[in-house]
C-alpha positions as a Markdown table, in Angstrom:
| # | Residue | x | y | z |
|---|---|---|---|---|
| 1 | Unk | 26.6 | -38.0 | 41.6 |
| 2 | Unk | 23.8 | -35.4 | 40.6 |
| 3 | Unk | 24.5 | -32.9 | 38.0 |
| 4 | Unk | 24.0 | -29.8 | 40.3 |
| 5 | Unk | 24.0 | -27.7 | 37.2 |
| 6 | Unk | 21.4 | -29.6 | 34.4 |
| 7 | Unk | 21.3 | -28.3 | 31.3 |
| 8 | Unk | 18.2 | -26.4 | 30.0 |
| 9 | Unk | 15.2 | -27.3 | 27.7 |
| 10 | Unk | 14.8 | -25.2 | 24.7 |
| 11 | Unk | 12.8 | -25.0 | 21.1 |
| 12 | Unk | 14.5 | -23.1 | 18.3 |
| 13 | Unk | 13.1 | -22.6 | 15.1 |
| 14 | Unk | 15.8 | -24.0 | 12.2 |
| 15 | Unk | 15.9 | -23.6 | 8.5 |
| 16 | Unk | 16.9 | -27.4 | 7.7 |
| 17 | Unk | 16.4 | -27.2 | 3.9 |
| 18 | Unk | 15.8 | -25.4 | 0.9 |
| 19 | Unk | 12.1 | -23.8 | 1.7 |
| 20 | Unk | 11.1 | -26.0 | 4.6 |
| 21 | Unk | 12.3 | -25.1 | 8.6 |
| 22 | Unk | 11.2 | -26.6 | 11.4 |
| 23 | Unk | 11.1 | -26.1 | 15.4 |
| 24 | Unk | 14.1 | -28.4 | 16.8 |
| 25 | Unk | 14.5 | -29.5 | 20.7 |
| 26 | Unk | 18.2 | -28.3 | 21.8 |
| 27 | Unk | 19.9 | -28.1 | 25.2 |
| 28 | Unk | 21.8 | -25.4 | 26.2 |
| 29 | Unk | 24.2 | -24.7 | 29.0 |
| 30 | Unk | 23.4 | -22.6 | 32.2 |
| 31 | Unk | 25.1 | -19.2 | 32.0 |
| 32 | Unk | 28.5 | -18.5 | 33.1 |
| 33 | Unk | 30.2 | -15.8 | 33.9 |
| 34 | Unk | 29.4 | -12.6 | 32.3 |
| 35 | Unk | 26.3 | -14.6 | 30.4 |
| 36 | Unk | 22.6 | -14.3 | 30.8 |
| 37 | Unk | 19.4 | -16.0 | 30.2 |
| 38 | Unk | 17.0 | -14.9 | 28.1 |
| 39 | Unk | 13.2 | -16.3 | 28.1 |
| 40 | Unk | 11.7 | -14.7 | 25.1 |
| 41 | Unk | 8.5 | -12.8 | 24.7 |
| 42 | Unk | 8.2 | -11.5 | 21.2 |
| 43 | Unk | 11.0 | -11.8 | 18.0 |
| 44 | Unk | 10.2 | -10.1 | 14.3 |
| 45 | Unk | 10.4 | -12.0 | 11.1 |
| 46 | Unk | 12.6 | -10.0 | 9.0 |
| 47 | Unk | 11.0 | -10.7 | 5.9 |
| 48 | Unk | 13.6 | -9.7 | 3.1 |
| 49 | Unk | 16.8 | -11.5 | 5.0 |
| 50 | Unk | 14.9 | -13.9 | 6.4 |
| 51 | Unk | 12.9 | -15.0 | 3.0 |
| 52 | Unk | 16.2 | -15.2 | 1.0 |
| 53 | Unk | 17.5 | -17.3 | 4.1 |
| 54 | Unk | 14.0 | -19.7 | 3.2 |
| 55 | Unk | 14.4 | -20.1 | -0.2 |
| 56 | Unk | 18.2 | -21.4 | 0.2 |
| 57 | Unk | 19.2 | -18.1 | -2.0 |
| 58 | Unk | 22.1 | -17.2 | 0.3 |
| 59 | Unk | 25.5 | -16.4 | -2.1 |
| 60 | Unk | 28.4 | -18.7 | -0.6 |
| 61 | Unk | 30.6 | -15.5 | -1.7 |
| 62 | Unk | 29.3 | -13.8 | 1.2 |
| 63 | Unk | 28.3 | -16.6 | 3.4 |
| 64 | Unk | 30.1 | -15.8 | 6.1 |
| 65 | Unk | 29.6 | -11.8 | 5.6 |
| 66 | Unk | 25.6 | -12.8 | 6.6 |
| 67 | Unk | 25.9 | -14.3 | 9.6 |
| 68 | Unk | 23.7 | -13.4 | 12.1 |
| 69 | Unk | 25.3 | -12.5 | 15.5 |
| 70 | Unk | 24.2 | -15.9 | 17.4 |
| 71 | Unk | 23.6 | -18.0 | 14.2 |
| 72 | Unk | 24.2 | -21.6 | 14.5 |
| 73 | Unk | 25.1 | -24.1 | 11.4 |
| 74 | Unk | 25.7 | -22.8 | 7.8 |
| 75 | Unk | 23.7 | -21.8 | 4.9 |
| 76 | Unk | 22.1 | -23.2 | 3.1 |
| 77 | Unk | 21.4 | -25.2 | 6.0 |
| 78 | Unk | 20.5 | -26.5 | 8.7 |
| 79 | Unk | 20.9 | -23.1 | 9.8 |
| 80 | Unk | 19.5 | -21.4 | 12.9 |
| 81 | Unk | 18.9 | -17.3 | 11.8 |
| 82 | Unk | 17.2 | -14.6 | 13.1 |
| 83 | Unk | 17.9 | -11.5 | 14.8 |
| 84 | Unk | 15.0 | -9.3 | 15.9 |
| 85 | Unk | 14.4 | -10.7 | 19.4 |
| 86 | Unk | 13.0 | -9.4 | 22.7 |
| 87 | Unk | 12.9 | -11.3 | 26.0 |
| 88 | Unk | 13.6 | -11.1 | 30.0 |
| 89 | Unk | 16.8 | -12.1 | 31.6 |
| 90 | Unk | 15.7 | -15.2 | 33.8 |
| 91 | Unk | 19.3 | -15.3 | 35.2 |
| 92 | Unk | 22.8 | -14.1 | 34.9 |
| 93 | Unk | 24.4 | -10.4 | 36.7 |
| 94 | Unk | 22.1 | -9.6 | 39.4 |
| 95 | Unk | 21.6 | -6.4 | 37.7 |
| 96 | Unk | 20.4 | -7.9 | 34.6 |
| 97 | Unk | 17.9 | -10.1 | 36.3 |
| 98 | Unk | 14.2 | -9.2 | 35.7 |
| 99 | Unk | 15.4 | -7.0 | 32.6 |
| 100 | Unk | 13.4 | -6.5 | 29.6 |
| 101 | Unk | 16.2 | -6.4 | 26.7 |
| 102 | Unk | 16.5 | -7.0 | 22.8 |
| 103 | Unk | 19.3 | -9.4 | 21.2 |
| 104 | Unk | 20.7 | -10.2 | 17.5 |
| 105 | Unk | 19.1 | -13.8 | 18.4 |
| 106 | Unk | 17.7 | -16.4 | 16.4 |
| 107 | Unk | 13.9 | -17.3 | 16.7 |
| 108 | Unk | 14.6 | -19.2 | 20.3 |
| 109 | Unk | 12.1 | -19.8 | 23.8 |
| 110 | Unk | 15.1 | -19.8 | 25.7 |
| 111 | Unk | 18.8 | -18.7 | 24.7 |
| 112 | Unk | 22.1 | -17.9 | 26.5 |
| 113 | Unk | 24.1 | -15.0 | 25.8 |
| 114 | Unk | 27.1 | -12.3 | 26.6 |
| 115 | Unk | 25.2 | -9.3 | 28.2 |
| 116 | Unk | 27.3 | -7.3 | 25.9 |
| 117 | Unk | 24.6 | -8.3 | 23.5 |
| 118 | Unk | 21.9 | -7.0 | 25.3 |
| 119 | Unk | 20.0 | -4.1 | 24.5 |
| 120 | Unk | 17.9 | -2.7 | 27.6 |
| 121 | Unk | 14.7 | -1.8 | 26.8 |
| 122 | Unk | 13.5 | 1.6 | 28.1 |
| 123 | Unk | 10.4 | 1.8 | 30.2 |
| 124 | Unk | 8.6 | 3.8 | 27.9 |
| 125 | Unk | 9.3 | 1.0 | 25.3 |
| 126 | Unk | 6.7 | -1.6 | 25.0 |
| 127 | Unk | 7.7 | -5.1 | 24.8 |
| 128 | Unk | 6.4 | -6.3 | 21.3 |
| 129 | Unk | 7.6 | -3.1 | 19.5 |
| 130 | Unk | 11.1 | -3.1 | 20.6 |
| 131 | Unk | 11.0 | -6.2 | 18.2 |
| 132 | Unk | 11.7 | -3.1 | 15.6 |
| 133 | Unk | 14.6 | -2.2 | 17.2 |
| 134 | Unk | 17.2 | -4.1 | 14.6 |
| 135 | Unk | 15.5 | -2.6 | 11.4 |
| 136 | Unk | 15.1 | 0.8 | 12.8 |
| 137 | Unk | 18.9 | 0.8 | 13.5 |
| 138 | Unk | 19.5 | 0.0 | 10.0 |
| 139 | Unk | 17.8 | 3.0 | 8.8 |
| 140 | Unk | 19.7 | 4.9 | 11.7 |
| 141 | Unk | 22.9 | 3.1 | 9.8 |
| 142 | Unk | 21.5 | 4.5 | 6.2 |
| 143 | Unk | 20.8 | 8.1 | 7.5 |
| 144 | Unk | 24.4 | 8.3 | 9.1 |
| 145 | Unk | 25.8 | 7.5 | 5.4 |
| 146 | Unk | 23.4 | 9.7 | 3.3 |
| 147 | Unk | 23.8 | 13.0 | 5.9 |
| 148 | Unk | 21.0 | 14.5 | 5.2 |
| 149 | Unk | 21.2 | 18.3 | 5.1 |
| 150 | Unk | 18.8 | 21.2 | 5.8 |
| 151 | Unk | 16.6 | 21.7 | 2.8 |
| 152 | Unk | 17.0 | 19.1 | 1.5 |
| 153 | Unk | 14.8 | 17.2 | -1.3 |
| 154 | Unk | 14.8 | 13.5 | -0.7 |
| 155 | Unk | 13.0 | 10.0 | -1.8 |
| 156 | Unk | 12.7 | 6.8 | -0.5 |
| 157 | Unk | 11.5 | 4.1 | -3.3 |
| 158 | Unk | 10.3 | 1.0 | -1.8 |
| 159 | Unk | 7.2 | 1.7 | 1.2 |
| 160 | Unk | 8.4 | -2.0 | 2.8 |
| 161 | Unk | 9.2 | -2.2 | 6.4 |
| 162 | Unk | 13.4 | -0.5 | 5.6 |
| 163 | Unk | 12.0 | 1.9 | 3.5 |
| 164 | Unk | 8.6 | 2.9 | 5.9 |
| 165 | Unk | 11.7 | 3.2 | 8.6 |
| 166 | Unk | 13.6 | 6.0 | 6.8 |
| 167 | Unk | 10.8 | 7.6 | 5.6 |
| 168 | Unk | 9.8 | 7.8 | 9.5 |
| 169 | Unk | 13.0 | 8.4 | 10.7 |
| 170 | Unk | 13.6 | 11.6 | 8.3 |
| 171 | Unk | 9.8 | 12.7 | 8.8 |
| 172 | Unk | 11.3 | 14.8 | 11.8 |
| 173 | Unk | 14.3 | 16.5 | 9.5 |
| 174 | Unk | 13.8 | 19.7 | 8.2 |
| 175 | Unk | 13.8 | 18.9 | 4.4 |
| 176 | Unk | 12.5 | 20.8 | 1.8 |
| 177 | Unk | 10.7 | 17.3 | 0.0 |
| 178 | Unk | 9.8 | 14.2 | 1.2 |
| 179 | Unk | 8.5 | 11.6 | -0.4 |
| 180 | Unk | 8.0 | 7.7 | 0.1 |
| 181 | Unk | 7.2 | 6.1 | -3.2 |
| 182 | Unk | 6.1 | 3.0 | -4.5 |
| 183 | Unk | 3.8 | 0.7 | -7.3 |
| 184 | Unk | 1.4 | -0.8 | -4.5 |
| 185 | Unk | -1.3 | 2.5 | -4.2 |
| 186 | Unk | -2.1 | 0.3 | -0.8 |
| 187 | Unk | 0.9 | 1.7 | 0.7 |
| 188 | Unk | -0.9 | 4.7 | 0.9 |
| 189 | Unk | -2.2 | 3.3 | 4.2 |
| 190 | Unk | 0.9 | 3.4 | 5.8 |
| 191 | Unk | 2.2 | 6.1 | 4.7 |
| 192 | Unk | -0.8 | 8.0 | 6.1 |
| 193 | Unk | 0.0 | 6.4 | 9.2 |
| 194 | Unk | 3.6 | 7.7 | 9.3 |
| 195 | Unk | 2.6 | 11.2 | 8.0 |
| 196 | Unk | 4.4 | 11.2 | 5.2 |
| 197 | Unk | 3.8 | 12.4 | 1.3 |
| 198 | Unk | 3.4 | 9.4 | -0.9 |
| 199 | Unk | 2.9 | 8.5 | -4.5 |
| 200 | Unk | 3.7 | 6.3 | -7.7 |
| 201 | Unk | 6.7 | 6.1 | -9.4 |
| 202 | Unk | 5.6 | 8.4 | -12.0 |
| 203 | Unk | 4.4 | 10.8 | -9.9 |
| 204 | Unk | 7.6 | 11.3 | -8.2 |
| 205 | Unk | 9.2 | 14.3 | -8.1 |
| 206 | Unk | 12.9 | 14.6 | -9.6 |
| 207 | Unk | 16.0 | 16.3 | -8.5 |
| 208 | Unk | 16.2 | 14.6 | -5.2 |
| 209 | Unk | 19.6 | 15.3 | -3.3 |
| 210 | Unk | 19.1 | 12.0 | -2.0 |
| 211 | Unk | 17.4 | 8.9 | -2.9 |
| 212 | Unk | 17.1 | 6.0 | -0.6 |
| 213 | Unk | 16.5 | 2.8 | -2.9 |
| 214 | Unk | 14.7 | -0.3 | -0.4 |
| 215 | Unk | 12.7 | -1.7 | -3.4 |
| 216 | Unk | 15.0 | -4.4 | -3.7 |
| 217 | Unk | 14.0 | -4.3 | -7.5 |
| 218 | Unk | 15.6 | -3.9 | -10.9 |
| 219 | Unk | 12.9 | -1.1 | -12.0 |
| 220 | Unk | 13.2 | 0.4 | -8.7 |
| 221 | Unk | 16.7 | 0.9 | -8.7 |
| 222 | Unk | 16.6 | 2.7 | -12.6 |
| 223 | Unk | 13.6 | 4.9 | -11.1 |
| 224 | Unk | 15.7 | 6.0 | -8.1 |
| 225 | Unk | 18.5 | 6.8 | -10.3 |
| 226 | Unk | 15.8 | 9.1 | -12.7 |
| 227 | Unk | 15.0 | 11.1 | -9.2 |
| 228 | Unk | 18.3 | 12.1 | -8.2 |
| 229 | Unk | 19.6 | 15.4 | -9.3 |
| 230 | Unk | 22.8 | 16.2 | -10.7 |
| 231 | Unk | 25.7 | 14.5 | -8.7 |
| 232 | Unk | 22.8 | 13.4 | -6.3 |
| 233 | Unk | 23.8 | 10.4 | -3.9 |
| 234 | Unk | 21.3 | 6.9 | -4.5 |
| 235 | Unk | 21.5 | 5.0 | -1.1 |
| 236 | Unk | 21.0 | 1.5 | -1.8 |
| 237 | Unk | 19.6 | -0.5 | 0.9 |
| 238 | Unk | 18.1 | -3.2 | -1.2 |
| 239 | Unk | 19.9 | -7.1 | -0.9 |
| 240 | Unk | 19.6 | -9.1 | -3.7 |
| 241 | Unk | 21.3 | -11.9 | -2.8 |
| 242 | Unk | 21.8 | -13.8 | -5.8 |
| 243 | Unk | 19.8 | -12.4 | -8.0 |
| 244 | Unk | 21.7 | -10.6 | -11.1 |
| 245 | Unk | 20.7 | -6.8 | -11.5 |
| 246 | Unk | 21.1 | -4.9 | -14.5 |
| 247 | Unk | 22.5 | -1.2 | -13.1 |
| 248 | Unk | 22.0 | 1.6 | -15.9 |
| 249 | Unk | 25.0 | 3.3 | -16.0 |
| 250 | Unk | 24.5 | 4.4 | -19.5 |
| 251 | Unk | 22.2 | 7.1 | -20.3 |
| 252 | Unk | 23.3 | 10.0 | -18.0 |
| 253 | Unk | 24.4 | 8.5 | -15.2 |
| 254 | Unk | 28.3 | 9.8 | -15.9 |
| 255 | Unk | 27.3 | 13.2 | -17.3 |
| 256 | Unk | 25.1 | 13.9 | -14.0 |
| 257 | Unk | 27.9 | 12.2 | -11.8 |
| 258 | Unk | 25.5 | 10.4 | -9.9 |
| 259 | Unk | 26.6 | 8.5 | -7.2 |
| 260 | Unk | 25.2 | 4.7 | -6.0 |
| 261 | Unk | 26.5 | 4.1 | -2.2 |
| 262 | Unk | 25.5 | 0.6 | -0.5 |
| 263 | Unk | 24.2 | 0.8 | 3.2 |
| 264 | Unk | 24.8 | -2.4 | 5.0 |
| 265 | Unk | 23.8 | -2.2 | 8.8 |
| 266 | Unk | 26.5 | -5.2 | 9.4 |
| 267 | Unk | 29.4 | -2.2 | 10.7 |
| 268 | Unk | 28.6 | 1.8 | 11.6 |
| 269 | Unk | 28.8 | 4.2 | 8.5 |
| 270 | Unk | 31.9 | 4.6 | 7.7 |
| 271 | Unk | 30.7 | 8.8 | 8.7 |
| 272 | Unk | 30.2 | 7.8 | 12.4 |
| 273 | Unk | 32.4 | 4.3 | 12.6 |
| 274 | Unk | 35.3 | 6.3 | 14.8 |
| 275 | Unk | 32.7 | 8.1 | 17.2 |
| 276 | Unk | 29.9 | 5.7 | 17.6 |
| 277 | Unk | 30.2 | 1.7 | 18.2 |
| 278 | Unk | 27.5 | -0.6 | 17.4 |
| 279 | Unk | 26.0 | -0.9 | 21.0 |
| 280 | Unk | 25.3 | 3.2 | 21.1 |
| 281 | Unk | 23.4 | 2.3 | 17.7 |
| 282 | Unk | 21.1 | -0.3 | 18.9 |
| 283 | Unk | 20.6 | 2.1 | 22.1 |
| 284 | Unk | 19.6 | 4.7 | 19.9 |
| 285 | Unk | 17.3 | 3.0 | 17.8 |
| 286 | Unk | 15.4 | 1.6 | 20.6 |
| 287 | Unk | 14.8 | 4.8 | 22.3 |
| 288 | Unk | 13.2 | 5.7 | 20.0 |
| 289 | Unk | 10.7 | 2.9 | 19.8 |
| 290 | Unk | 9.1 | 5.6 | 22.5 |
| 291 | Unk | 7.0 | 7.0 | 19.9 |
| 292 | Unk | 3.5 | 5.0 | 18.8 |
| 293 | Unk | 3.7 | 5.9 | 15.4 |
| 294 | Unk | 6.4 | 2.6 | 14.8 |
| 295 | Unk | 2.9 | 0.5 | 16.2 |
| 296 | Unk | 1.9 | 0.6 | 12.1 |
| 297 | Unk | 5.3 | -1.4 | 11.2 |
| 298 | Unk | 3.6 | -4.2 | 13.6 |
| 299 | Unk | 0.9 | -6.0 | 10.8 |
| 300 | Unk | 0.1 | -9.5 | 12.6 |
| 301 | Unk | 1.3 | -11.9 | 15.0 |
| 302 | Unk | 1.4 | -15.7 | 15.7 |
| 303 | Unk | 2.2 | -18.1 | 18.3 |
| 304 | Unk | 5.8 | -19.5 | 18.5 |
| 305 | Unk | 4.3 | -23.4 | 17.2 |
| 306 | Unk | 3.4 | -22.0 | 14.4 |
| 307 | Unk | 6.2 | -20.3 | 13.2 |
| 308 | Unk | 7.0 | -22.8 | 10.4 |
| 309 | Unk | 3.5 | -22.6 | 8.7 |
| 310 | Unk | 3.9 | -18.4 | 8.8 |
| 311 | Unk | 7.1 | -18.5 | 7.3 |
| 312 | Unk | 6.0 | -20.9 | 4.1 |
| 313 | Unk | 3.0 | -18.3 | 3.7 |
| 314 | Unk | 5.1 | -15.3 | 4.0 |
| 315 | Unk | 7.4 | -16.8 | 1.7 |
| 316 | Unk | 4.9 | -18.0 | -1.1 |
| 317 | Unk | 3.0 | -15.0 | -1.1 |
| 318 | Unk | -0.2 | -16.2 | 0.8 |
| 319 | Unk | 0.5 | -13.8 | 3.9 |
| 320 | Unk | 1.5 | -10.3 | 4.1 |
| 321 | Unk | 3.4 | -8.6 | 6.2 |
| 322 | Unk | 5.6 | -5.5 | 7.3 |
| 323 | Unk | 6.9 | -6.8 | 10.2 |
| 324 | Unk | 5.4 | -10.1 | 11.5 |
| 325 | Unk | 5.4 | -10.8 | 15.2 |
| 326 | Unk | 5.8 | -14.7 | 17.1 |
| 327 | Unk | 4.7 | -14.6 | 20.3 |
| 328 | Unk | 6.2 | -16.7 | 22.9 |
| 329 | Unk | 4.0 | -18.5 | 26.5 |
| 330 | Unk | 6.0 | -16.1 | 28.3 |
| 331 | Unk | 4.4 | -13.3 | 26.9 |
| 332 | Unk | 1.0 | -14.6 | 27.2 |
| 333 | Unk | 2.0 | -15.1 | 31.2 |
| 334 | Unk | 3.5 | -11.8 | 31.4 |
| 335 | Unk | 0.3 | -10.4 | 29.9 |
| 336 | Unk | -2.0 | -12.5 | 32.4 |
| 337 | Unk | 0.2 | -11.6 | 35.4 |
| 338 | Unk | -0.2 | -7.7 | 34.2 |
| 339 | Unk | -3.4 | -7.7 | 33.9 |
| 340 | Unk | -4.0 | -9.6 | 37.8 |
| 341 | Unk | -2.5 | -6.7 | 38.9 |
| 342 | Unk | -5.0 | -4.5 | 37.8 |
């Protein structure tokens, strides 16, 4: 009797060890009811989560806190992780078919998935940049926790692809002060890019109401706690996984009654948790992947095969990156097919 229903081919890229990941041959059911399959075009290395992923460094404490929404296996490995990916729905709901949509998926050709965790892309969204949508909604996540007011005087430390994304996000707010600050004087490129004020640590300016820590740094961390005024509010949005970090709460931290507050894009802040759920999020953030200025997040891509060999370099140092894309065949075809019908 022939299987009128075969299972499908797919190639998923796998973290099998401490600092080595490979791309692994998997099969995967045909989707059922209320499913939908996804060929990929583009998906985003998320450098910070993704690194610690790489180097094994995940705390079994909060093991199970980190998973990602369509992980498969456990840390330290094998483990399949990832969730900045963009692709079109091949098959599922008739209304879903043809669909250019984003999904909390690993690094994956071809995956199957509830359409409740799919994200449609608006038209005036480009493909490859909705790749940003995940890391823009965690800076949507860290805005909804600081509530920024009018007038007010705020810093971001750390000019890395969270910290670009609040800087752009509160670029629009009408704040008194703004700046995005950091020790690398070559993020002075993007913050140019992003229109926004930057300098050094030392040449920061003090008495921030807010202070939005993404440095994921000891130093950082003290130096964002120096720029907040009086019972000004740190947002920390750094990870350290399990890294010990020394916190100064000596010096003046009681007699100014600062205040750290973590922002952790895994639930809504706790501000908006009652009126907004996590799909309004996502929609949000990827409307407003409209505007060109998040193109400057996007600093390289590669093909899908070699995926493993960018994510040793990114993780030794040897590459660079904001936001790193992998292209998939589809996107190549989807380009070719575009540009016939022209």
């Amino acid at each position: 009797m022939t299987n009128s229903n075969p299972a499908i081919d797919a190639t998923a890229y796998w973290t099998t060890a401490k600092e080595h990941g490979e791309l692994r041959s998997e099969k995967i059911a045909r989707p059922g009811q209320g499913e939908a399959l996804i060929r990929a075009l583009y998906s985003g290395i998320s450098k910070g989560t993704e690194m610690v992923v790489h180097h094994g460094a995940v705390p079994p404490r909060v093991a199970t806190r980190m998973r990602a929404p369509h992980q498969e296996g456990e840390f330290p490995g094998p483990v399949k992780f990832g969730y900045l990916s963009v692709g079109i729905v091949e098959d599922g709901p008739e209304e879903w078919k043809g669909q250019r949509v984003f999904c909390l998926n690993p690094h994956q050709d071809l995956y199957v998935v509830p359409v409740e965790s799919l994200t449609k892309i608006p038209d005036n969204v480009p493909a490859r940049r909705a790749v940003l949508t995940g890391t823009v909604e965690t800076a949507i996540n860290a805005l909804w926790e600081a509530g920024p007011r009018l007038g007010d005087r705020v810093a971001v430390v750390g000019a890395g692809l969270v910290g670009g994304m609040v800087s752009t996000l509160l670029r629009s707010f009408p704040l008194e002060r703004l700046q995005l600050v950091d020790l690398d004087p070559s993020k002075q490129q993007l913050a140019s890019a992003l229109d926004v004020d930057f300098v050094g640590p030392d040449e920061a300016v003090a008495d921030c109401d807010i202070v939005f820590h993404c440095s994921a740094s000891q130093k950082g961390l003290e130096r964002s706690l120096q720029l907040a005024g009086d019972e000004g509010d740190v947002i920390e949005m750094s990870w350290y996984a399990n890294r010990e970090v020394t916190v100064p709460l000596g010096e003046d931290f009681h007699a100014r009654r600062l205040s750290i507050r973590a922002s952790q894009v895994g639930v809504v802040a706790r501000a908006r948790r009652h009126r907004r759920t996590n799909a309004d999020r996502l929609n949000l953030a990827v409307s407003l992947l409209a505007d060109p200025v998040f193109d400057a997040f996007l600093t390289g891509s590669s093909p899908f095969e070699d995926l493993p060999a960018v994510v040793k370099e990114l993780a030794c140092g040897s590459r660079d990156a904001l936001c790193h894309v992998i292209e998939y065949p589809a996107a190549t075809q989807l380009s070719t097919d575009s540009s016939n019908r022209t």
